[in-house]
Structure formats: structure tokens, C-alpha cells
N, C-alpha and C positions, 0 to 999 in steps of 0.2 A: 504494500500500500504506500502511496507518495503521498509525503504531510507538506502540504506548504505552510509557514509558519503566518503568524498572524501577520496581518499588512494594518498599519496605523496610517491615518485613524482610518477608523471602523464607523459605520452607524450601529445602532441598535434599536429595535423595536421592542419593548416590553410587551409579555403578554397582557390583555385586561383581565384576566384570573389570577395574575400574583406574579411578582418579581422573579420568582424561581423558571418562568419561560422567557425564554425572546429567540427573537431573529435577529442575525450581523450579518451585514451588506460589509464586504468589503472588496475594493477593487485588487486585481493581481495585473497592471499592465506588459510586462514583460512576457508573461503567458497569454495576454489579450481575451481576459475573459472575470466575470464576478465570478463572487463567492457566498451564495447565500448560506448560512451557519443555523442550524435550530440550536439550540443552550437550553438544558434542564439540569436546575442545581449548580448552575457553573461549569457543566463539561460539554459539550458539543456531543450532540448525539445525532447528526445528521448534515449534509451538506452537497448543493447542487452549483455544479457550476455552471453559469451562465453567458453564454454570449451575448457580442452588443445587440445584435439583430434580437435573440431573442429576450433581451433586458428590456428591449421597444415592447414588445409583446406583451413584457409585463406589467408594462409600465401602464401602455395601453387600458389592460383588463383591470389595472386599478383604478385609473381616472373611470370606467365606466361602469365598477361596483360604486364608486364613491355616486356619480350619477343615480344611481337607482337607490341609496341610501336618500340622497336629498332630498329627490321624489317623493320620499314616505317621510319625510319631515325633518328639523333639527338636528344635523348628519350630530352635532357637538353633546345633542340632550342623549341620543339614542349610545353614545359611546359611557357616557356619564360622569360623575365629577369625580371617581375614583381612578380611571384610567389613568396609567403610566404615560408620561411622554411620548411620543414618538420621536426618532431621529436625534438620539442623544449621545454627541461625538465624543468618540473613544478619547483620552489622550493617552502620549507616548509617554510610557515610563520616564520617571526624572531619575 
């Protein structure tokens, strides 16, 4: 199995069930492709790599779930006022 090590910074998506989920987006340009990470408990139990073409794609089918959220009202009430951030950049070790 090939580990590529982390790439700084990272985003991170917390789950809205608890701190203990999330997703990390992080680019790998040299290899020319993401890295989406699932994390449960702090260890990485899952990872797809993603190309740019298909990172459009997903980018895509995110803007048009967020669409059919709005539709059905307040995308911001329907998430709730407990939700974890989104998009909260990693920094590099000091």
C-alpha cells in the first residue's frame, strides 16, 4: 500500500453528529490529483483520490444538493446551530 503523507494545509469538514467524524480535502499537486480522507476518532479510515475533472463533478453535485436544500427552506436552520464549521484550515506544525 502507498501512504502519501499529509499535505498542509488540509480543509476539514466536521461531521454534524460529533467531532469524532470528518472529511480532509487535501491537494497532492505533484501527483495531480485530491485526496479526500474520512477520520473516525483521529485515524483515517478511508480515502479517494480525486481528479481535477472529477473534483468539477463534485463540486458540481454539491452546489446542486445545496440547491434542493434551499428549495425546502433555510439551507442554515435545516443544518442547525450545533453544527461544526465547515472548511477549517489545517495549520502546519510549528
Amino acid at each position: 500500500m502507498n501512504v502519501i503523507p499529509l499535505a498542509t494545509p488540509g480543509r476539514w469538514i466536521h461531521d454534524t453528529r460529533g467531532p469524532e467524524r470528518a472529511l480532509r480535502v487535501s491537494a497532492h499537486p505533484a501527483a495531480g490529483f485530491l485526496v479526500l480522507s474520512t477520520w473516525r476518532d483521529g485515524a483515517c479510515v478511508g480515502t479517494v483520490r480525486v481528479r481535477p475533472a472529477e473534483a468539477a463533478e463534485l463540486v458540481s453535485g454539491l452546489v446542486h444538493g445545496l440547491a434542493d436544500l434551499a428549495e425546502h427552506g433555510d439551507v442554515a436552520e435545516q443544518i442547525g446551530p450545533g453544527a461544526a464549521t465547515a472548511a477549517t484550515v489545517e495549520l502546519p506544525p510549528v
